[in-house]
C-alpha distance (Angstrom), angle and dihedral (degrees) to the residues before:
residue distance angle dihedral
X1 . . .
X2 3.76 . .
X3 3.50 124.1 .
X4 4.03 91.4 -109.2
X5 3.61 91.9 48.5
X6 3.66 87.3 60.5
X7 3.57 96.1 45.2
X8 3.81 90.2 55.7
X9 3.87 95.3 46.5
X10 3.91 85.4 49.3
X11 3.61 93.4 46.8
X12 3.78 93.3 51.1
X13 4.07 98.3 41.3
X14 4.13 77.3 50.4
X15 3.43 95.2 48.2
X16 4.53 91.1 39.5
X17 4.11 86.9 57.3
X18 3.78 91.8 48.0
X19 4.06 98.6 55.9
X20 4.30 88.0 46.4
X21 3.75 110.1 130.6
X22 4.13 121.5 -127.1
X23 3.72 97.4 -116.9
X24 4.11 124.7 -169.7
X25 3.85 126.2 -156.6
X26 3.42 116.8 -118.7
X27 4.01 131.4 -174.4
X28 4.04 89.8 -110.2
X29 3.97 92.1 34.6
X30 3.38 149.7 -72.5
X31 3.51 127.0 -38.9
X32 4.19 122.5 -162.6
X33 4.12 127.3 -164.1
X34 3.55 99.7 -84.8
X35 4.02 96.3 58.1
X36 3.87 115.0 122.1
X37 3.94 112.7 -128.8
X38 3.32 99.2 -110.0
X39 4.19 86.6 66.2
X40 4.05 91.3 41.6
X41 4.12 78.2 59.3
X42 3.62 90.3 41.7
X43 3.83 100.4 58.6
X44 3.74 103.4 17.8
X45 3.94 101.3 39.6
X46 3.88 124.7 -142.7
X47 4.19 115.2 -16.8
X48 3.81 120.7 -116.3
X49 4.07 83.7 -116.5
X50 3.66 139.1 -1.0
X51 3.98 124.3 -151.7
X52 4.37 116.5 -176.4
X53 3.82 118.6 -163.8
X54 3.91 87.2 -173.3
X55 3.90 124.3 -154.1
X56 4.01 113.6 -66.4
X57 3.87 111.8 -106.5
X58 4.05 126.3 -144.7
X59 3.71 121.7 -129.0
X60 4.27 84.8 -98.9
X61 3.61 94.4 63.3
X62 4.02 96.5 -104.0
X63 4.08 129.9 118.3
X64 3.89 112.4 -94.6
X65 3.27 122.9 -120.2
X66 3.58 126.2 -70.9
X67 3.71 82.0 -6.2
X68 3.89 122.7 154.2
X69 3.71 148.5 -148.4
X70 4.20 107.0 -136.9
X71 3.61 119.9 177.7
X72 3.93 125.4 -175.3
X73 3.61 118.9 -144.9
X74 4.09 132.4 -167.2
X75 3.27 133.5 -164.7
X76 3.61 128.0 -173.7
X77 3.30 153.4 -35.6
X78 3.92 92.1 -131.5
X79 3.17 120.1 163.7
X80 3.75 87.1 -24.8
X81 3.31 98.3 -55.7
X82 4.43 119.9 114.6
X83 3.91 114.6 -165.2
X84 3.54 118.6 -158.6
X85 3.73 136.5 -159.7
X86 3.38 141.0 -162.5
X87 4.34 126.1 -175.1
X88 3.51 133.3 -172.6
X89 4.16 114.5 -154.4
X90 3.96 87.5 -21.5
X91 3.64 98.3 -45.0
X92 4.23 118.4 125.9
X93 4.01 89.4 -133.4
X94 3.98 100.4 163.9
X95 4.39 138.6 20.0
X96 3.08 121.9 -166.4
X97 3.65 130.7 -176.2
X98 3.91 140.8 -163.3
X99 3.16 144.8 173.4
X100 3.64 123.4 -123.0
């Protein structure tokens, strides 16, 4: 194998890690970022607690902007373990967990 044919599988297996998705295990399956609520609810049933930071509104009564709905979601403790959640307009866009 050349040396540029090794730079461009490197490159790709590089660039293959970076794009992974943080994914959670639920008791109906596993969820990834990407997953709309309504799936989240689907496979991993209510969350422990819920907290909405909802879309800023202008003085006229309309969305601003680029503004954005963000809700934080928690499951757990199980087993020690606290999963949290954070989507934008719907959309599961981070997981994080911890132990505790």
């Amino acid at each position: 194998m050349s040396a540029r044919q090794v730079a461009a599988l490197l490159i790709s297996v590089l660039a293959a890690s970076a794009v992974q998705a943080a994914t959670m295990r639920c008791d109906r399956g596993i969820i990834a970022t990407g997953a709309l609520q309504a799936e989240v609810l689907e496979q991993c049933g209510e969350p422990d607690s819920r907290q909405l930071t909802p879309r800023h509104i202008d003085p006229d009564g309309y969305p601003a902007e680029g503004s954005v709905t963000v809700e934080h979601w928690v499951y757990g403790p199980s087993n020690g373990m606290v999963r949290e959640l954070r989507f934008i307009d719907g959309r599961l866009v981070d997981i994080e967990s911890t132990r505790r």
